[in-house]
N, C-alpha and C positions, 0 to 999 in steps of 0.2 A: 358786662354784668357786674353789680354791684355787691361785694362781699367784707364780709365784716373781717377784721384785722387780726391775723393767729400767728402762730410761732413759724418762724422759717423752718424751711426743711435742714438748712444746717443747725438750729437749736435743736429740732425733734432728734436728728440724729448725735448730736453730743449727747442729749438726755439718757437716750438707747444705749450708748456706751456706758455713761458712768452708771446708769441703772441696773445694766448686766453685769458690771465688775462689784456693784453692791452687793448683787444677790449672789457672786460666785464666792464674795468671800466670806458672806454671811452662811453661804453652806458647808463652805470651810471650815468656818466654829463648829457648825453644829456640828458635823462629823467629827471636830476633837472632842469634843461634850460627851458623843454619844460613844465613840469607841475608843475612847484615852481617858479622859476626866473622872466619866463616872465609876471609873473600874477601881479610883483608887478609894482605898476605905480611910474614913473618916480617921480615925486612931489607928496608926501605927509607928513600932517602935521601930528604929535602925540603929547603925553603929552608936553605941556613945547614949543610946535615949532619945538622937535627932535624925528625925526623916520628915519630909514634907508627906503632909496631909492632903485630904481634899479640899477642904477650907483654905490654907496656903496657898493648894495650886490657883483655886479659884479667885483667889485675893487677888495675885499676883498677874494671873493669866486675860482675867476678862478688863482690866483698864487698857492693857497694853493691847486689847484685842479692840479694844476702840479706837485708839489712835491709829491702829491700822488701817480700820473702817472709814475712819476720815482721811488718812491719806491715800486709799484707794480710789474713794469718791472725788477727792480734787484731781487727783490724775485720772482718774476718765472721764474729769469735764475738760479740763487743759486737753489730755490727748484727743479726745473725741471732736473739740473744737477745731484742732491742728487737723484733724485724718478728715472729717468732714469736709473745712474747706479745701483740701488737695480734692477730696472725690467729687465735689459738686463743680472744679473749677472750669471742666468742660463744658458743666449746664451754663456756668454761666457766661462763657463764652456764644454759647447757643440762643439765648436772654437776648442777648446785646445784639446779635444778628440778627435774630427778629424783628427785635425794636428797630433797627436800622432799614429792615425790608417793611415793615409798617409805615417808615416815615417819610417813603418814596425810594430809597437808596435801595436799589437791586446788584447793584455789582459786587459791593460784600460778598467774601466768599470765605469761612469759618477754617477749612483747609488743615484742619486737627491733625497734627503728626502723631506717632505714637503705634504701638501694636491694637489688634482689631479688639474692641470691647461695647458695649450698647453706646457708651456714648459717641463714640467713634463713630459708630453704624449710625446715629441718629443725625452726628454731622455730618457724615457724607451723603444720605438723605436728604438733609437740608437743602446742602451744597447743589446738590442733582435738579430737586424743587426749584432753588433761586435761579438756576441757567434755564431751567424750561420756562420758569413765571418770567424772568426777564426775556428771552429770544421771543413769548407770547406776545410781550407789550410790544417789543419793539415790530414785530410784524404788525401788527391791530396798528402802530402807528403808524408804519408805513402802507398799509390799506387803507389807512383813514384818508392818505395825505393822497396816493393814488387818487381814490376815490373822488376826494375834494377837485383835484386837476381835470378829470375824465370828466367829471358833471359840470365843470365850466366850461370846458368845450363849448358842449353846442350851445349853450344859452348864449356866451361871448356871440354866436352864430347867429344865432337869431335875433340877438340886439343888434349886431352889424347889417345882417339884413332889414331888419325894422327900420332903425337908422337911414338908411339907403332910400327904402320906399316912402321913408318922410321927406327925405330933400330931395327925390326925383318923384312927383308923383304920375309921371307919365310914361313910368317901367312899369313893363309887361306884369300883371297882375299874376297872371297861370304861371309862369316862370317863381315869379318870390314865394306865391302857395306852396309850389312842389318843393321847393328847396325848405320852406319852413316848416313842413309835411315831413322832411325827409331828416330833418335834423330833431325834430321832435320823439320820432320814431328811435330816432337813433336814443335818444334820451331815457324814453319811457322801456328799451328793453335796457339800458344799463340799469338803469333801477329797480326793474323786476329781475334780474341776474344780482343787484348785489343783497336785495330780499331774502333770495332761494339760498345763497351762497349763507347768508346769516342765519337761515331757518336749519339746511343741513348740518352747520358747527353746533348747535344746539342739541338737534339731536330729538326734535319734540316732534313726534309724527308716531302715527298708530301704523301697527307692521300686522302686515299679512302674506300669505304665502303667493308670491309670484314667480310667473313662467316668465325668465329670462327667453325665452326663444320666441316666446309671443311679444314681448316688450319690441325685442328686434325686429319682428317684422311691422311693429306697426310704427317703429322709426323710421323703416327702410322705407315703408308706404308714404310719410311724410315727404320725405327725402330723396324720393324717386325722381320728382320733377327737375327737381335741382343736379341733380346726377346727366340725366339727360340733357340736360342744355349744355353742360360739363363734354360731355361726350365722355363720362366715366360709368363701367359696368360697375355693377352694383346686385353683390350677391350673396343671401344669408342661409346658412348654413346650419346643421345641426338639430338634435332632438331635441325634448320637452327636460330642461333644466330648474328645476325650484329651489326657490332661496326666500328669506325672510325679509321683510321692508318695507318702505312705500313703492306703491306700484306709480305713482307720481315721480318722483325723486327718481326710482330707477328710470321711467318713460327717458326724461330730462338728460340724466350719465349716457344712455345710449347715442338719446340723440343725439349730443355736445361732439361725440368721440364721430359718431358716422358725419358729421356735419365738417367736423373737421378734416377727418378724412378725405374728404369729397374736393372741401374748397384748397389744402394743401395738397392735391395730387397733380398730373401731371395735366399741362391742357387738355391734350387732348388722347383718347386711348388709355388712360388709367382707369386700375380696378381696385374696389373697395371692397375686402369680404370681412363680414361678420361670421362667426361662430361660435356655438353654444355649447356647452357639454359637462355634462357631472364627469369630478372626478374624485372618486371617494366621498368625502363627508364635504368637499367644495363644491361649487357651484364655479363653473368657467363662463368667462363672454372675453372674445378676441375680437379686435378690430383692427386688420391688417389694410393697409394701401402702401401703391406704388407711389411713387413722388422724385421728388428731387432728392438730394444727400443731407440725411441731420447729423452735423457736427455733435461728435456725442460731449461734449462737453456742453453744449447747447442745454438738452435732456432733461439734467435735475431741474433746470429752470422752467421750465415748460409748464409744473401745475402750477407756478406763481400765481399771485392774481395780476392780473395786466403785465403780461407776459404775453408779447405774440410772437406767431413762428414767421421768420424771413421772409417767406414767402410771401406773407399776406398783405394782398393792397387795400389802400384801406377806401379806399372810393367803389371799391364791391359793395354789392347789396347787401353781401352776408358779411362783410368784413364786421366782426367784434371788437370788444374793447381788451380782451384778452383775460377772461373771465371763465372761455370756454373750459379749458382743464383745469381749472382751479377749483371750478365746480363739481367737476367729476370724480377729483381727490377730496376736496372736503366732504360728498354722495359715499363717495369708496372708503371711508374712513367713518360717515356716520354709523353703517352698517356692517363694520368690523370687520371688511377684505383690506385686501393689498391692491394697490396700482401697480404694475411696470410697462414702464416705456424704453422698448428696444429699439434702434434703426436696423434697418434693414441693409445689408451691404449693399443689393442693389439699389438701392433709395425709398424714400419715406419711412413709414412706421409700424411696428407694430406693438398695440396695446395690450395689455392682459388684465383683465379685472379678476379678480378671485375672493366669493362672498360665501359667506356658510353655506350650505347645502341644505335642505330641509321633502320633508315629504311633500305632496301635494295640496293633501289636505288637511296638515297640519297648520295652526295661524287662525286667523280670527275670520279667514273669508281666501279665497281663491281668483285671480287674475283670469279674466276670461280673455276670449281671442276679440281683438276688435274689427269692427264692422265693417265688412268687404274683402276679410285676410281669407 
């Protein structure tokens, strides 16, 4: 923005000094004037025939009342200029870190010593800002760079297969389709996952009131099949839970967590349970399975983006790109809950989503059950 050129805040504030020390000492005359000066009468006689008059005092008093007036005025532009710049010298240390976090440098950190005062407050504010805006970038760059390796994959894949079918053209046709069918697929959901993933950080979606426990079972209905050839029981639990959101977005967090669930469990004879439940002014959804043992130091790393768990192979049909809980913490976080992810001593996981709680038919519209539940 383009503004026209005024007095720094340290001249405004020298001015304010020596302005105020103007007018303290100009109230200082008057008050000799009015309750000393005038009182003396014009003629009077003292010892000897000699006494100062009012005219005398007056002679006498108002020059020397001006040279005061001027050196009061130079010392509260000199001091005002001195006390100014001591007060502003934390702003402008705060100036300069700015400028430095404008001109790409984020590591700057202001680090103000001193007891607590607004300026203080506003650079350890700062300070707090530049660690989150930096940790921001440097993840968005490490997503970006992820991302960029994950979407080479398969294309490198399908050049190599392309490549192939041009210098052999007497391999099996249905064979290269399916495999370029299958690396395609794989393609087109990492980039409808890093879409959802972009659209949740954002935050732009219309919110209505949704039944986490119908969300659930029409995941679990999804997910059934998959379970089944799993040889994993698969059981949802719980009453009619409402919370605020997309009923999209939450579909998606369910499914990611039961999907997970399913394919990290154990071959054969693992169980999956979801459940639902208000508690107070929350809204609960649990997604508990059996599994193998998570290292908990594993854990925090798990919403990463491209982040998968040990177990997963990746020549599965479901195997991901490691997108699945990253999605569900940036869904869990558009909507203002908490994630946690605890292991289980006996092995696998259990999740815990925790989202506002809201009435039924509070919101712009209500989540119905879907068709066949």
């Amino acid at each position: 923005m383009h503004r026209r050129p005024g007095l720094s805040v340290r001249w405004k504030l020298t001015l304010s000094y020596a302005g105020f020390l103007a007018v303290a000492g100009a109230l200082l005359l008057a008050v000799v004037w009015v309750f000393l000066l005038r009182y003396v009468p014009d003629n009077s006689q003292g010892l000897l025939g000699i006494a100062p008059n009012r005219y005398l005092l007056v002679r006498t008093f108002f020059p020397a009342a001006a040279v005061a007036m001027v050196l009061l005025l130079v010392f509260g532009l000199v001091g005002g200029w001195i006390l100014a710049g001591r007060m502003l010298a934390p702003l402008t240390r705060i100036t300069d870190a700015a400028g430095m976090a404008g001109s790409g440098s984020l590591s700057h950190r202001i680090r103000m010593e001193g007891r607590q005062d607004e300026f203080r407050e506003l650079a350890d504010a700062f300070d707090t800002m530049l660690e989150q805006l930096e940790s921001h970038v440097a993840e968005q760059q490490r997503f970006a760079a992820n991302a960029s390796h994950e979407l080479r994959t398969p294309l490198a894949i399908s050049q190599a297969l392309l490549d192939v079918a041009r210098k052999d053209p007497t391999r099996d046709r249905t064979e290269l389709i399916e495999r370029l069918r299958a690396v395609n697929t794989r393609a087109i959901g990492l980039t409808e996952s890093l879409l959802l993933l972009s659209r949740s950080d954002r935050g732009t979606f219309t919110r209505e009131s949704v039944d986490l426990s119908l969300i659930a079972e029409e995941a679990a209905e999804t997910l059934l099949s998959l379970a089944e050839q799993r040889g994993t029981t698969l059981d949802v639990t719980g009453g009619a839970t409402w919370t605020g959101g997309s009923a999209e977005l939450l579909l998606r967090m369910v499914t990611n967590l039961v999907q997970n669930a399913i394919v990290h469990n154990l071959p054969v004879g693992g169980t999956v349970t979801v459940h639902t439940e208000a508690q107070g002014d929350a809204s609960v959804l649990r997604v508990e399975n059996t599994g193998h043992p998570v290292p908990p130091e594993l854990v925090p790393a798990l919403t990463e983006p491209f982040r998968r768990g040990t177990e997963r192979v990746r020549t599965d049909e479901h195997a991901g790109v490691g997108l699945g809980l990253a999605i569900v913490h940036s869904i869990v976080r558009a909507h203002d809950g908490t994630l946690d992810l605890v292991p289980r001593p006996a092995g696998g996981l259990l999740v815990t989503v925790r989202l506002p709680g809201t009435h039924g038919m509070a919101g712009g519209g209500v989540r119905q059950a879907p068709p066949g539940s």
